[in-house]
N, C-alpha and C positions, 0 to 999 in steps of 0.2 A: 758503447763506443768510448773510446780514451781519447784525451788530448795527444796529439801528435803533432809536427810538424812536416812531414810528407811530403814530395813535389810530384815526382816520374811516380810512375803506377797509383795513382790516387785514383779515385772515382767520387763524383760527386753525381745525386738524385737519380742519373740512369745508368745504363751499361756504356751507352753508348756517350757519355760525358767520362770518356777514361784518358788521366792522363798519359802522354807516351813522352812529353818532352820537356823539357825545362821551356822551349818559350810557347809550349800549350799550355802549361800552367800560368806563366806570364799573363798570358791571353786572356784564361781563365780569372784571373786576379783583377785583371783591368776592365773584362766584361761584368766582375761581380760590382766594384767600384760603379760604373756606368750604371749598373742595375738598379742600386741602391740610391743615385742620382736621380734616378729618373720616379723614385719614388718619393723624394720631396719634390720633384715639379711637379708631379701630381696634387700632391699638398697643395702648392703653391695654385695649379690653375683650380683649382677646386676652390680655393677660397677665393678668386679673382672672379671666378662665373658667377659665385655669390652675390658680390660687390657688384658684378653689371647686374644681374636680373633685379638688386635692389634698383640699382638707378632707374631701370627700366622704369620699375612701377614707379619709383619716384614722379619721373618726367610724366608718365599717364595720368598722375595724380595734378599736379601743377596744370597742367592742359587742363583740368577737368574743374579746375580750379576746388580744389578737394582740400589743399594744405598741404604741409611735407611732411615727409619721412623722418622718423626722429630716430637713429642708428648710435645709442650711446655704446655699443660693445664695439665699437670698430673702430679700435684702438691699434691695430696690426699685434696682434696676439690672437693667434688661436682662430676659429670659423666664427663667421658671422649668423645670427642668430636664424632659425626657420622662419619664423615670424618677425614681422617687422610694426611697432606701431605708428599709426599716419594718424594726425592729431588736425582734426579737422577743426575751421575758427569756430564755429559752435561750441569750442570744448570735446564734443566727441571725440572716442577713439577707435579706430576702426583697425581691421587684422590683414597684413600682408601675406596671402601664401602664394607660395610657388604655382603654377598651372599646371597641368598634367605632364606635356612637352619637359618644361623646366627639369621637375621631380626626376624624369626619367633620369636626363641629363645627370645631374647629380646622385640619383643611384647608380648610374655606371659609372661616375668617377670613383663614388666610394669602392664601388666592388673591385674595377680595375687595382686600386689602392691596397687594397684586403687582398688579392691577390698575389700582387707582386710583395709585399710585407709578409705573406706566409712563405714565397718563395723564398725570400731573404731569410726568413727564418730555417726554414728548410736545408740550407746550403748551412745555417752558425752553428744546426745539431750535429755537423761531423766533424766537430771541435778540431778540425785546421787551425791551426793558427795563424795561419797567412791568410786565409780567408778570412776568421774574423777580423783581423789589424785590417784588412783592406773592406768589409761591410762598416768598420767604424771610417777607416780615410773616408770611404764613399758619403759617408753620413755627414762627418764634415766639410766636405767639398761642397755637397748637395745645399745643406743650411747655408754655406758663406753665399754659394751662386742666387739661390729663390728664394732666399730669407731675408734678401736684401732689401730691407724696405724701409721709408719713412716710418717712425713710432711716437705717437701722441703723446705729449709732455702733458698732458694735465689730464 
């Protein structure tokens, strides 16, 4: 495959994703955009289910009168850790994991993720170039919309 720029008769992944118009390409450009969004909010709620199932056990823990949660990676960069340590007053430290329920949950975020990321990539191997400028706009939109978050100064 060569770099092209292409609009009317392109085809992208099937037969049936065949250009015929300038505003199906359009279409096309704005649907890839959307695509690519919707793969950092995936990011985005996958590290946020994180964040609740910690507090979860947190709050179980506190009832239980156990101690807390000590979360030093949750800085708002990047996934929060699998394990969580809970520092009971004894000194002890004890290991946070997910439940079975939980694990699922966040296996299909990831694979959902993996997914639509091989899609994305699928679509930048037919070196469009309107395609790629519009999977990087998407990238960019997508960070500014669910990237948006408080970030820990210290």
């Amino acid at each position: 495959m060569l770099w092209n720029w292409y609009t009317v008769d392109s085809c992208f992944i099937a037969k049936s994703w065949h250009i015929t118009s300038h505003g199906m390409f359009a279409g096309s450009c704005i649907g890839v955009i959307l695509l690519v969004m919707s793969l950092e909010f995936l990011r985005r709620a996958s590290k946020e289910y994180d964040r609740y199932i910690i507090k979860q056990a947190q709050l179980k823990q506190q009832a239980h009168g156990q101690g807390t949660i000590n979360t030093p990676d949750d800085n708002g960069f990047g996934k929060l850790p699998v394990r969580v340590t809970v520092t009971a007053s004894g000194g002890s430290a004890r290991k946070f994991r997910p439940n079975m329920f939980q694990q699922v949950i966040r296996a299909l975020f990831h694979m959902v993720q993996f997914a639509v990321a091989y899609f994305i990539m699928l679509l930048a191997m037919y070196y469009n170039g309107y395609i790629i400028i519009c999977i990087i706009i998407g990238a960019f939109l997508g960070s500014f919309v669910f990237s948006w978050e408080p970030i820990s100064l210290g």
